[in-house]
C-alpha positions in Angstrom: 9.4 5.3 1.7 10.1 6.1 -2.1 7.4 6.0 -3.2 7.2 3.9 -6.3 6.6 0.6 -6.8 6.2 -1.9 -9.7 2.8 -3.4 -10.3 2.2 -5.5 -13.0 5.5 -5.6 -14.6 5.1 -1.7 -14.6 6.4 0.8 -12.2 3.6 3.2 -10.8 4.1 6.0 -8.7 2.1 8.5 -6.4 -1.0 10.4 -8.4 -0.8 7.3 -11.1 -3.5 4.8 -11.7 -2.7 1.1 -10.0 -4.9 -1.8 -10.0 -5.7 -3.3 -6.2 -7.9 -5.6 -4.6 -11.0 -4.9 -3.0 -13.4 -7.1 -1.1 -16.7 -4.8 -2.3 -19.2 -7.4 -3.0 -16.8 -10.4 -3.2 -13.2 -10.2 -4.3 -12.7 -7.1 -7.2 -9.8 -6.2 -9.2 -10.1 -2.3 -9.9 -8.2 0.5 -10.9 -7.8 3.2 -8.4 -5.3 6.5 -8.0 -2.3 6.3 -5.8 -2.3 9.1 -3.0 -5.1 11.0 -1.4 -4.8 14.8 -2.1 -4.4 17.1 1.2 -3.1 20.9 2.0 0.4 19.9 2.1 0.9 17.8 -0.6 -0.1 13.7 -1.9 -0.3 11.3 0.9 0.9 7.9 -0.3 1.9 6.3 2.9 0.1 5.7 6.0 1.9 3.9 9.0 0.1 0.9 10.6 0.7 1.3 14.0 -1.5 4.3 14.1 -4.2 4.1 11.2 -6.8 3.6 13.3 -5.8 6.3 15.7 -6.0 8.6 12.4 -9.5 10.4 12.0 -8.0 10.5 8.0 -8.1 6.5 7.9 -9.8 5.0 11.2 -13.2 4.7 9.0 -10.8 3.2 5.5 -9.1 0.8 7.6 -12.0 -0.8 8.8 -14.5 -0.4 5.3 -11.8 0.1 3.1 -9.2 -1.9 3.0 -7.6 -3.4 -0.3 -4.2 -5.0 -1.6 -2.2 -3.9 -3.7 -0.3 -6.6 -6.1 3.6 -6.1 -6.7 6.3 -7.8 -7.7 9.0 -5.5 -5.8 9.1 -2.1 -4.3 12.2 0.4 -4.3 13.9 1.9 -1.4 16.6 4.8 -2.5 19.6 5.4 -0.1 22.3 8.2 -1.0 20.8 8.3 -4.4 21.4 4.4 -5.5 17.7 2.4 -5.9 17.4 -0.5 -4.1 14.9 -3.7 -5.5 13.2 -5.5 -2.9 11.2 -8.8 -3.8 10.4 -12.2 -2.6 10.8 -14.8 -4.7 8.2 -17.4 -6.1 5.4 -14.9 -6.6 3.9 -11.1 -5.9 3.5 -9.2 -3.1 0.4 -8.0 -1.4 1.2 -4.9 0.2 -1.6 -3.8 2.6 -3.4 -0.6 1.7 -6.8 1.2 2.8 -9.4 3.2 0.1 -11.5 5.7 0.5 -13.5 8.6 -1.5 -12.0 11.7 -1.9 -12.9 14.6 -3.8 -10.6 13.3 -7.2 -12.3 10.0 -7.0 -11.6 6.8 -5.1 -7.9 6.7 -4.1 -5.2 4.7 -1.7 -2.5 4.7 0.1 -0.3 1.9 1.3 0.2 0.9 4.6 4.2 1.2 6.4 5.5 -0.5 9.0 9.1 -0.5 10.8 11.6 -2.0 8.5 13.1 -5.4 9.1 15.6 -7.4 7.1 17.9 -6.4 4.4 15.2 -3.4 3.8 16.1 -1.9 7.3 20.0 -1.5 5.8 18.4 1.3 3.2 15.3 2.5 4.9 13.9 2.8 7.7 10.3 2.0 7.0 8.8 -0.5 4.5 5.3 -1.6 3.3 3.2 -3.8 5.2 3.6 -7.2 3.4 -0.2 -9.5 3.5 1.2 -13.2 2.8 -0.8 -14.6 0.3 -2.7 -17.3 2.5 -4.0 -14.1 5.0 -5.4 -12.1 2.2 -8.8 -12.6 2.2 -8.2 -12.3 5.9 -7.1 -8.9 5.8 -9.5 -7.7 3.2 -12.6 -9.1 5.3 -11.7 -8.8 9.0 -12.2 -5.5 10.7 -9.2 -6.5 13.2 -5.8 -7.6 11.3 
């Protein structure tokens, strides 16, 4: 994945501050930091198949989960950025949170891409439709 996306009619990327929503004593908008600092370098991505197989982000996925509002993400193939959005509103891409060292900090969750998005890339953000939201921020299965 690229690693950028635009939030709020701005474009963040990894070690910037995005706002996301967590469900911390109801529904809260807050601003947390892109990427969770480890030996190798800022993790931004985390795939969903095997999050909660992770001992980095079995504990986040199930306490810390939040959404992150955008109104497209970028893939880049052979140097040429690529625009992906839906129409008729944002997107909730499906993230987990947790405390690190730096501060609270997330990553977004990937999944296998499908579509037009598998002709550039092939792995994409996991995509909450508006209507499971809550869902996902509250269940500990999704």
């Amino acid at each position: 994945m690229c690693g950028r996306y635009l939030i709020e009619e701005r474009e963040i990327f990894p070690g910037s501050r995005a706002p996301v929503f967590v469900a911390r004593d109801g529904l809260q908008k807050k601003e947390l930091t892109w990427g969770i600092p480890m030996k190798s370098g800022l993790l931004i991505n985390a795939r969903g198949k095997t999050v909660t197989e992770k001992p980095t982000f079995r504990s986040a996925f199930q306490y810390g989960r939040c959404l992150v509002p955008a109104a497209e993400f970028y893939e880049w193939n052979q140097g040429v950025k690529y625009a992906f959005f839906q129409g008729g509103g944002p997107l909730y891409l499906a993230g987990i949170e947790r405390e690190t060292e730096r501060g609270r900090r997330f990553v977004i969750l990937t999944r296998e891409a499908e579509g037009v998005v598998a002709k550039y890339h092939h792995r994409m953000p996991v995509i909450v439709p508006e209507a499971q939201a809550q869902t996902y921020l509250k269940e500990r299965d999704y």
